[in-house]
N, C-alpha and C positions, 0 to 999 in steps of 0.2 A: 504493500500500500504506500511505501516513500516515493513511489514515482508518482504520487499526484504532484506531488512540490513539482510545479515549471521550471526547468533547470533557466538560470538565471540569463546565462546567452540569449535564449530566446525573444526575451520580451526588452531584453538591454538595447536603450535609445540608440538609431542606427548612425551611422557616419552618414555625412550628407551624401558621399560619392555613391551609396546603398537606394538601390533604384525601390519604387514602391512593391514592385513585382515580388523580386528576392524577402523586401521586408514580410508581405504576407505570407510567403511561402513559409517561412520560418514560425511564423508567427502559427500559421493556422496548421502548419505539421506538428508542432507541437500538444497542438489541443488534439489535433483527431488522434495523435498515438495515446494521450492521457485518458478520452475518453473511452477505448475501445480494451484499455488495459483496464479501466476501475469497473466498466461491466462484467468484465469476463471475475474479478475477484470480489466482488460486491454481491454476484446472482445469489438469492434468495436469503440475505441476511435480513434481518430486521434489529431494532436498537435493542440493547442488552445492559442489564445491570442497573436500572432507571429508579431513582428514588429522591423523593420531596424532601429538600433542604429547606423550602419555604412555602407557604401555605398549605394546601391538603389537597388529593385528589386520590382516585384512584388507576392501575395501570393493568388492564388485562386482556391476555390474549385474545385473538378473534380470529380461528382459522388461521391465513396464512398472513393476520395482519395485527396491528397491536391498538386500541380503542384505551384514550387517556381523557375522562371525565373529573374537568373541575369546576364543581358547581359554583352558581350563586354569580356567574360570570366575574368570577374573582380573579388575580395573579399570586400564580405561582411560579417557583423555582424548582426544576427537575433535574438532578448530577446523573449525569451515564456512564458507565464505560465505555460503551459505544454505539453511533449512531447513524448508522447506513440502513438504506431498505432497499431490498433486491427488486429484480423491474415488474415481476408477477405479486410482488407486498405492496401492505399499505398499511399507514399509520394515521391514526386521525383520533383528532383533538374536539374535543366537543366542550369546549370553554365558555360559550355565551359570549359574551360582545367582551372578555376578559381577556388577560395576555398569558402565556406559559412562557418561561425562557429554561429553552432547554441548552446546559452547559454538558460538551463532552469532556470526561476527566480522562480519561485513557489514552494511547498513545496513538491512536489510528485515524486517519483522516475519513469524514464521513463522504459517502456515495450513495446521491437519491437517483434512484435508476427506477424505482416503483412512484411509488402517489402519498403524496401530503396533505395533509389540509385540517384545518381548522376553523370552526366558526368564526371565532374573536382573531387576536394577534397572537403571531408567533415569531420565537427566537431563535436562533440556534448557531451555538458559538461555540467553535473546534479551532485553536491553535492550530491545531495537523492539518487543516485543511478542508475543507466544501466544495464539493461539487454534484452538480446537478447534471444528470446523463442525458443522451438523446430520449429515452424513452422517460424520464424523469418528469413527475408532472406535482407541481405545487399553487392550492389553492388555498386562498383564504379569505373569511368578512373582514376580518382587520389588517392591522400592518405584518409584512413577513422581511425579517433581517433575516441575514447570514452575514457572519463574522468572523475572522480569523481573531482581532480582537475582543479583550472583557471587558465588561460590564461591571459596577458594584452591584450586589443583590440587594441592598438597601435603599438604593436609588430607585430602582425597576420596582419592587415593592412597595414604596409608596404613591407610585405613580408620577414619579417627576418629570417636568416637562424637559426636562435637559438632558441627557444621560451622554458621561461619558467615556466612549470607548477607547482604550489603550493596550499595546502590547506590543513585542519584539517579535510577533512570528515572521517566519520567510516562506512561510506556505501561502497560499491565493483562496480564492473564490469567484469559483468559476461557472456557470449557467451556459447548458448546453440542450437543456431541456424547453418547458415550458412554466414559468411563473407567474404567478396572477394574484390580485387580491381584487373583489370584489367592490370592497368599500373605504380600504387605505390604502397605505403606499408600501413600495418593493424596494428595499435599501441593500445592496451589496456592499460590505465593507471587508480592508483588506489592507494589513499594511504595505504588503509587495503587491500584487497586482490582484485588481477586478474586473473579468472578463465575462462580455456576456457575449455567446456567439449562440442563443437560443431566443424564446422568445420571454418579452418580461411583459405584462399587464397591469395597469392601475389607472383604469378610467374616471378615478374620483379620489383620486393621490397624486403624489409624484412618486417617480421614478427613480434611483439615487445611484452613483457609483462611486465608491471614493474613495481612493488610499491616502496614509498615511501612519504614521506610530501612536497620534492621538486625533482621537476623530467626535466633536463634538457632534448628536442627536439632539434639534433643538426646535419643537412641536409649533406648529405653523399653519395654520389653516389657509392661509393665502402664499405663501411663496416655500423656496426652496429648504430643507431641514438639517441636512450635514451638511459640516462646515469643518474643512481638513483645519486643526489647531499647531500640529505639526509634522511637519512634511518627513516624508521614507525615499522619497525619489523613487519611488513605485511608478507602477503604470494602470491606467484602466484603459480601457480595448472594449469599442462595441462593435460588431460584425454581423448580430440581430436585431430583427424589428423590437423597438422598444416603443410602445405605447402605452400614454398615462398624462394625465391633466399638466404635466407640467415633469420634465427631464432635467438629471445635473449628471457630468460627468466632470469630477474633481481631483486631480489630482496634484495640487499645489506646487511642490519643489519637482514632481517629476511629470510623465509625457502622459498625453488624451490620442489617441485614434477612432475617430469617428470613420470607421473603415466602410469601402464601396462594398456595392452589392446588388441583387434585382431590387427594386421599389424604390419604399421610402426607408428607411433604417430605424430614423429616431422621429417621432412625431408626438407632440404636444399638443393637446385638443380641447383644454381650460374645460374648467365648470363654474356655475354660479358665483363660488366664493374664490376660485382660483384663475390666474389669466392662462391663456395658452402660451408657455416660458420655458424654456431649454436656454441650459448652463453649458460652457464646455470651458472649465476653468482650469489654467496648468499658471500658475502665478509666475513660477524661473522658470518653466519647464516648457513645453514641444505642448501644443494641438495639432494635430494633422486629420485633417478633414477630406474624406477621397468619397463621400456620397451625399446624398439629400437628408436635409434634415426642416422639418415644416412642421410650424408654430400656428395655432388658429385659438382666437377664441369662442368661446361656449355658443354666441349669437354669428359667429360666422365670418368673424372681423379677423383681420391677420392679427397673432400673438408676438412674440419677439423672443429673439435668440441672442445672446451675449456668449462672445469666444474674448476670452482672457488667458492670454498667454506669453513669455517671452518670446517663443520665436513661434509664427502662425505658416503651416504647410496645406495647399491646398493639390488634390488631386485633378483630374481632368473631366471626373464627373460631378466633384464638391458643388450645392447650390444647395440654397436656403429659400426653404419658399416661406416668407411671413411675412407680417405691417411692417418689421424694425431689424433689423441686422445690428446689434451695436459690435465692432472690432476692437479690441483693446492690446497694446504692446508696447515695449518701450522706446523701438524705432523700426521703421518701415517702409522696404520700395515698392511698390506695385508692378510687381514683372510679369511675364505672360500668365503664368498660372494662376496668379490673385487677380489678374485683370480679365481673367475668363469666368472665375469664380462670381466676381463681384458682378459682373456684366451678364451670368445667365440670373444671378437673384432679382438684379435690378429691372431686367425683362421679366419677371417673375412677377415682377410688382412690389416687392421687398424694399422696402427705404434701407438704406446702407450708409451706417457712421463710424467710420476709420479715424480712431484716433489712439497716439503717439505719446507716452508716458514721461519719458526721458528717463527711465527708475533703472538703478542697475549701471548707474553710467553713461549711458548711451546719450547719443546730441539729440533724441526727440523728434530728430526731421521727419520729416514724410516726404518721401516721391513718386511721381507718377512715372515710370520707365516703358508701360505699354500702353497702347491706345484703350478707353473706353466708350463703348458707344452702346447707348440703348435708347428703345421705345417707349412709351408710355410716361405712369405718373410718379411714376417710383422717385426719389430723393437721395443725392449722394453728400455725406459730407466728409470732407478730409479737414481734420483738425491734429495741428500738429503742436509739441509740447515748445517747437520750436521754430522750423522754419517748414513751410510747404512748398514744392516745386514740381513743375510738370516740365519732362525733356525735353531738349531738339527734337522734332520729327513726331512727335506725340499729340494726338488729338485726344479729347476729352470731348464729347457731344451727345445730348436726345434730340429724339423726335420725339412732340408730345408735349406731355406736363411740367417733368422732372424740372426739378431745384436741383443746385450747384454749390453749396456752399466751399470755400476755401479757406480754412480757419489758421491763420497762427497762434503762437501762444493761445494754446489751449487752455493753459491752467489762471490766464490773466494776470500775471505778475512782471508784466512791464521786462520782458527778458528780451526785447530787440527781436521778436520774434517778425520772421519780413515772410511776402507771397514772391514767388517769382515764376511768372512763368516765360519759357521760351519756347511752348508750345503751340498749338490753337485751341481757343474753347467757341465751341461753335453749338449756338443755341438758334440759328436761321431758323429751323425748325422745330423750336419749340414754344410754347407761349410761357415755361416756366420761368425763372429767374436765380440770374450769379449773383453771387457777395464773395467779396474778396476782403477778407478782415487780417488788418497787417495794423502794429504797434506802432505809436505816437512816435515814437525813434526807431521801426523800422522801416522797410520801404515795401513799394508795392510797383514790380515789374510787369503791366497786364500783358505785354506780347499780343499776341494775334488773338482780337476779338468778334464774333461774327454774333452780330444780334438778329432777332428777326425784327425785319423792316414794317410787319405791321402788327407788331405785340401794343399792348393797349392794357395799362395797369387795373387789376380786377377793382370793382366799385369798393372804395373807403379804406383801399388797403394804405394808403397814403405814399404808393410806390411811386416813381419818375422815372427810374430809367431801369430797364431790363436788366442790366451789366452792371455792377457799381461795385468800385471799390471804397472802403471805408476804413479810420484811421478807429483804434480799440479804446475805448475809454474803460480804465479796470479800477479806477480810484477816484477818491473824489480831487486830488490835484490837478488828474487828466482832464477832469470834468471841470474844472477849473482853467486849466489853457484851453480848453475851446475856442475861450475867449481871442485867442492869437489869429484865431481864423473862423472869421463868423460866417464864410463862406462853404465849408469845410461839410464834408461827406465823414459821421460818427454813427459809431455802434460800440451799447454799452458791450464789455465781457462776459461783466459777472456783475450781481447783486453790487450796489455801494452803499458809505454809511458816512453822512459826512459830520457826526458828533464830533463836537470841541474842535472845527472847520472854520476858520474865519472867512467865508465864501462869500463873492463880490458878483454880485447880479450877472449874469453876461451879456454884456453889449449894456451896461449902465452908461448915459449920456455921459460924454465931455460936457464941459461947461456949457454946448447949446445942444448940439442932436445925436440920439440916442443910434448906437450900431446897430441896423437889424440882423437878424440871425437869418440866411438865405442860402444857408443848406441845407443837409437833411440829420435827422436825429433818433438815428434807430433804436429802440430800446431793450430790442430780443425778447420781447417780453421779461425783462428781466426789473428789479425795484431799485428808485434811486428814495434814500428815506435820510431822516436827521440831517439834511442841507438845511441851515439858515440863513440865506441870503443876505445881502446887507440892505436891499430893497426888498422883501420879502419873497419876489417870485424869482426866479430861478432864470427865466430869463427875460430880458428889458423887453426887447420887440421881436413877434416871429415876422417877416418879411413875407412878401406875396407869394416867393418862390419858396419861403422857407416851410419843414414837413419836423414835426417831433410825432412821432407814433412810437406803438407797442409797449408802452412801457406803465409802470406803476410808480405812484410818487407817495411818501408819506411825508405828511407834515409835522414838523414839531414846533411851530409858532404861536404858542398859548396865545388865550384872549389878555392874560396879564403881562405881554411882553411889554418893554420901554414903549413908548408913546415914540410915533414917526409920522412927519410930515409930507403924506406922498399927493401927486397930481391925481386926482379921481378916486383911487383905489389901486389895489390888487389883488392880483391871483394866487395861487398856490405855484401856478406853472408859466405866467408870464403878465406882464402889464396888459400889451397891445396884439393882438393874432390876425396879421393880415392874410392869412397864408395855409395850412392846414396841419389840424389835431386830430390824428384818428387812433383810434385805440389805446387813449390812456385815461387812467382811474387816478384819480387823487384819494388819501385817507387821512384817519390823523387829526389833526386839531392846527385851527389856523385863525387868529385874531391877534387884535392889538387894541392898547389903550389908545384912545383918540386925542390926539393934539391940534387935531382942527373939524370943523362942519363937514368935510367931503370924505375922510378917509373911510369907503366902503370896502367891503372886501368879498371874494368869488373864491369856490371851489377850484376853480380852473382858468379863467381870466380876470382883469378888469374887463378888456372891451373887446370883442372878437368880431370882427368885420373879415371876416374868413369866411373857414369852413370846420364847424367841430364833428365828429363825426363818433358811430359805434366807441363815446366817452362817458366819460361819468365819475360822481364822488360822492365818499359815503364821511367826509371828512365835518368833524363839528365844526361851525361855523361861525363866529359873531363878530359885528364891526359895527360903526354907524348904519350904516344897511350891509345889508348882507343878502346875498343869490346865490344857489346850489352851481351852478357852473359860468356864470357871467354878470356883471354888472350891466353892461348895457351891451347888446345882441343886433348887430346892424346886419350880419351874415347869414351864415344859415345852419341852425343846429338840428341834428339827427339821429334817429337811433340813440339815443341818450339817455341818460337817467341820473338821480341822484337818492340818497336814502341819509345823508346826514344828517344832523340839526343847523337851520339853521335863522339863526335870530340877528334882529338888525337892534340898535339899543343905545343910550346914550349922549340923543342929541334931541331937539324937539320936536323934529317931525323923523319919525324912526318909520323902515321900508326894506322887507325882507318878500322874497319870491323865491317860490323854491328850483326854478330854473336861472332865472332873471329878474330882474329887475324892471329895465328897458327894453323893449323888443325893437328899439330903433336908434337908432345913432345920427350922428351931423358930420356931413362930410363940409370941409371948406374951402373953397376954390379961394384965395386971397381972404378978404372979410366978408364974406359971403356963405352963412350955413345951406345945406341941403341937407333935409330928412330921409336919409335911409333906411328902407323898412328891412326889417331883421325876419326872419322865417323859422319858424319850429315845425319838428316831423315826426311824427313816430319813438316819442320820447313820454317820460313819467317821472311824478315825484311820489318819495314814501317817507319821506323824513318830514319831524317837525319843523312848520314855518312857523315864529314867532315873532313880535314886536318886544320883547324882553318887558322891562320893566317899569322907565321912562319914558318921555316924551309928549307933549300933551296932544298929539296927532299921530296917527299911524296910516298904512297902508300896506296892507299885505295879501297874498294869494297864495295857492297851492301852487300856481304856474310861473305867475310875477306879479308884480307890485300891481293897483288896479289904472289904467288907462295904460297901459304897459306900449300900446299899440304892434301896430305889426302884423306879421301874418301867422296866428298859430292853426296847425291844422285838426283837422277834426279824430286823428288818429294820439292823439295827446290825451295823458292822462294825469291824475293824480287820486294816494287816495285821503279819502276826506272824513277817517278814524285818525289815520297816525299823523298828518299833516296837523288837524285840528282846523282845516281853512273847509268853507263850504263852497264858496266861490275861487276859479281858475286866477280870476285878478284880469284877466283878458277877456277872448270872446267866447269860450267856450261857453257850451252849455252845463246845466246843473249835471246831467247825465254823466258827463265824464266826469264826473268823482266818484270814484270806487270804494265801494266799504274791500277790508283786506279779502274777505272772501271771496269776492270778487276780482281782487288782484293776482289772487292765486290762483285763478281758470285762462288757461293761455286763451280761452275762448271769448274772453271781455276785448282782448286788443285785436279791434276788427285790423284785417290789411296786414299783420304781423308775422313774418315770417318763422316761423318754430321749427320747419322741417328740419333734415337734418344735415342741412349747409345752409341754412336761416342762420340768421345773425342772433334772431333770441335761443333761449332757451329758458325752459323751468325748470329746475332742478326739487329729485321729489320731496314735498313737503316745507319747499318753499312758501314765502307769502310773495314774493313777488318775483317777476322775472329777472334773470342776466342774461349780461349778451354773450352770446356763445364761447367766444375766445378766453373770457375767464374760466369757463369748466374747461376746457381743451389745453389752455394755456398755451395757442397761438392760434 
């Protein structure tokens, strides 16, 4: 029985000159001589010598099979001498929804060549070794391990959610059979290798494979359970169909082979509480991926697959069919074989995220060395830790939908991370969209760029140009030199924080006229929060051409800050917006004491003679008047909403709305005003409007102030419980004020798009609607 132990050559990570052919052959000679030697020595054993060290059961013969009843669907611990069943036996557990962990003490490695099964969960953990035969077949309602490593019996006993495995064996665990659990999950663990070259089952679990010397079990109803704690430089090997709500194969310090074959190999098909997720995790160590592996979730939507590896090998059939590919490594070129790999997922319809660690040493770079080209809507991004670059002679191109991103400095810490390309990126035929995000101090080489000549920015995306490259804002200093270039193409990193920031408005007037900002201002959906401006908003003026999107703003400018003397008011996000805001949310708390009759203040502008768009703020609000997203609205506001408090207070005629204030503004040719009528669309308020405290006149609305004028439309709502206003302030009718019950029926907002690329959405058990991009997060 010592030749189950895989002799160690076998499965030893190969030299790169070691072709995949020769790799398998070794690989899968190995198994077919182990398996055909432990049936022949295994035929008609069953376990032997079996007695409860922990709880109680009983164990008795049955013909040529063994029936172990532990009532009361309790856990026990059963010691064996030894634990094989020949291919004509069978053993079974009749536990209840309970667990048994059966340890073998003896010196012999087990061979299931007959039938297993158990109602509940089951254990079984033999140092010497595990293997499951061609004719081997194991089923269960609960979870079923196999382990070359122990368990404490104390842990497993009281049912801890953690339990962890450890030991020195040099023996494996091997599935050459069939394994299934019905209503958990199938874990192989092992500290030299786990190989499954049979079939595993777990349509309402995951799947597991993982070596190492200490191997954390750590209960999970939504994601993956083992978690290698430290590494053996072991190997797992899949070469069978594995199916089950969700796949890990882990092998930390040492190699993953995701090995070819007919079909699919490994497939993850989520349920309810689980997404459809495969792991293929080797942290120092070799993935090599030579077949199909596809992710879906429970309603039919693509799942996502994560390969984490030092060095990533793909073979000539490797592809991923799911929504998300994410790649992880510490540096990497895209040569022929990853660039076929990535290129049939991506025709797959798989979005594909390649990014670059720098961990280990390594410079982080990423390069493109072979052509990719594909169809449809699929999404590529290369994000590198350091610099990205596409070669001489190298195209990169869709037809279709597909996004492009090219990311440097991945991690956002300002390392001079630059794009370079000396390639073509050729998007003629596509309606998607490049970004090329390269560091404030590095550069950006775009080389040969081919747009299509009749792409047309999707409605309120606030996009301008097809192609664009952008400079990385990862701090709030960066966000700070904007200021050098108000002309300037920006996208934030990462998340910013600018507490204890002495931060200077951008584009704050010289002694007479204010800079406008007339670039763009992308904010990856990502949050800029705790900026205090030295003018409160963040920036002086956005310009006609100028675009701030996607982004989330938190406020930290109490109502008790110093008292400031500003012209009209301000925003949270800018004085003046001639130009366009789409997709950002303001939060937070935003006021000031007043030092003169005019200081008002806005969620999101003083005056927006633009376009605000799919925006909104939930930010508490109070000033001399105060408006949920504008002081006075000459432009045109849409898709919007706001849900904060906000109250206007302090002076003698006090005027709070909960969109606006003004719904018209004064344009001036020389001394000459002109009334600009301002436009609202398909937007609501849910927060409280109030007139605070003083003032011996008021004026206020759920919508705006009352004569607000302008044009609001009839798809406007608010509602008229949590506002406390019974009138819009404008021209709406009593009608559109909603009691919350009513805010909560996507059905009150006549004209409202809810489908499922609509801008709204209801999330369950909401009182009111969001717009889609916040539950999505883009």
């Amino acid at each position: 029985m010592s030749n189950l132990k895989l002799p160690r050559p076998a499965l030893r990570a190969p030299h790169h000159g070691q072709s995949h052919g020769r790799r398998w052959l070794v690989i899968g000679g190995a198994l077919t001589g182990l398996s055909f030697t432990q049936a022949a020595l295994a035929a008609g054993t069953l376990p032997r010598g079996g007695t409860y060290v922990a709880g109680t059961g009983t164990i008795a013969s049955n013909g040529n099979g063994l029936v172990i009843t532990q009532p009361g669907s309790t856990r026990g611990v059963i010691d064996w001498n030894s634990f094989s069943i020949g291919r004509h036996n069978s053993v079974m557990f009749d536990n209840g929804s309970g667990a048994t962990l059966n340890r073998v003490a003896g010196g012999s490695p087990s061979a299931i060549l007959g039938r297993l099964s158990a109602t509940g969960s089951l254990y079984v953990i033999n140092p010497q070794g595990i293997v499951v035969g061609p004719s081997g077949v194991i089923s269960t309602g609960g979870r079923f391990v196999a382990s070359t490593l122990d368990v404490c019996n104390c842990a497993f006993m009281t049912g801890s959610s953690a339990l962890t495995f450890s030991g020195d064996s040099a023996a494996s665990v091997i599935n050459l059979g069939k394994v299934s659990s019905s209503g958990g999950d199938v874990f192989l663990i092992a500290r030299r290798a786990a190989i499954n070259a049979g079939t595993i089952t777990a349509p309402n679990g995951t799947a597991e494979l993982a070596v190492g010397e200490t191997v954390l079990l750590q209960d999970s109803a939504s994601s993956r359970q083992v978690f290698v704690q430290t590494g053996s430089e072991g190997t797992v090997v899949n070469r069978g169909p594995i199916n089950a709500a969700q796949v890990s194969l882990q092998a930390a310090d040492g190699n993953v082979y995701a090995l070819a074959g007919g079909g699919t190999r490994i497939r993850a098909t989520g349920t309810a509480s689980r997404d459809g997720h495969v792991w293929l995790v080797a942290d120092s160590g070799r993935v090599e991926q030579l077949g199909k592996i596809a992710a879906s979730n429970a309603d039919g939507s693509g799942g996502t697959v994560d390969t984490q590896a030092a060095q990533l090998t793909f073979g000539q059939h490797a592809v991923v069919d799911a929504g998300q590919w994410n790649l992880s490594t510490p540096a990497f070129t895209i040569d022929d074989a990853a660039a076929h790999a990535l290129q049939r997922s991506l025709n797959a319809g798989t979005s594909v995220d390649v990014t670059t660690t720098g961990a280990n040493g390594a410079t982080g770079d990423l390069g493109v060395a072979s052509s990719l080209r594909w169809s449809g809507p699929a999404s590529l991004t290369l994000a590198a830790y350091h610099d990205v670059s596409v070669a001489t002679g190298t195209t990169v191109a869709n037809s279709g939908a597909g996004n492009l991103t090219l990311r440097a400095d991945a991690s956002g810490i300002d390392n001079g991370g630059s794009v370079i390309n000396n390639g073509t990126i050729d998007w003629s035929k596509s309606t998607g969209i490049v970004s090329a995000l390269y560091d404030m101090n590095g550069s950006y080489s775009p080389g040969t760029l081919v747009a299509n000549s009749v792409w047309s920015a999707p409605l309120y995306s606030g996009l301008v140009t097809q192609i664009t490259g952008y400079q990385l804002v990862n701090s709030v200093t960066d966000l700070q030199n904007v200021a050098n270039n108000m002309a300037g193409n920006y996208a934030l990193g990462k998340d910013i924080d600018g507490t204890n920031f002495a931060f200077v408005t951008l584009g704050v007037p010289p002694p007479e006229v204010p800079i406008l900002f007339t670039g763009q201002f992308d904010g990856m959906w990502h949050t800029i929060s705790n900026v205090v401006p030295s003018r409160l908003a963040i920036f002086q003026d956005i310009g006609a051409t100028g675009v701030v999107r996607d982004v989330n703003v938190i406020s930290n400018v109490s109502p008790t800050a110093p008292p400031v003397t500003l012209p009209l008011g301000a925003g949270i996000l800018a004085f003046y917006n001639y130009g366009t805001i789409a997709n950002v949310f303001t939060s937070g708390a935003f006021g000031t004491q007043v030092s003169n009759s005019y200081t008002d203040i806005a969620g999101l502008v003083a005056e927006n003679d633009g376009l605000i768009a799919r925006s909104g703020s939930s930010a508490t609000l109070q000033g001399a008047g105060a408006a949920g997203l504008a002081i006075t609205n000459g432009g045109t506001i849409t898709e919007s909403y706001t849900t904060g408090s906000v109250t206007g207070s302090e002076r003698s005629y006090v005027s709070a709305g909960g969109l606006v204030l003004s719904n018209e503004s004064v344009m001036y040719v020389g001394h000459v005003g002109t009334i600009i009528q301002g436009t609202i669309t398909q937007s609501f308020v849910a927060g409280p409007v109030s007139s605070g405290t003083t003032g011996s006149s008021t004026a206020t609305g759920g919508i705006c102030a009352p004569g607000c004028g302008g044009i609001i439309g009839s798809d406007v709502y608010w509602n008229v419980q949590t506002t406390g206003q019974s009138s819009s302030g404008g021209n709406l009718p009593t009608s559109n004020g909603l009691t919350t019950a009513q805010m909560s029926d996507p059905a009150s907002f006549v004209g409202w798009d809810f489908g499922p690329n609509g801008a709204w959405t209801m999330p369950p058990g909401a009182t009111h609607p969001v717009l889609t991009w916040q539950v999505t997060g883009h």
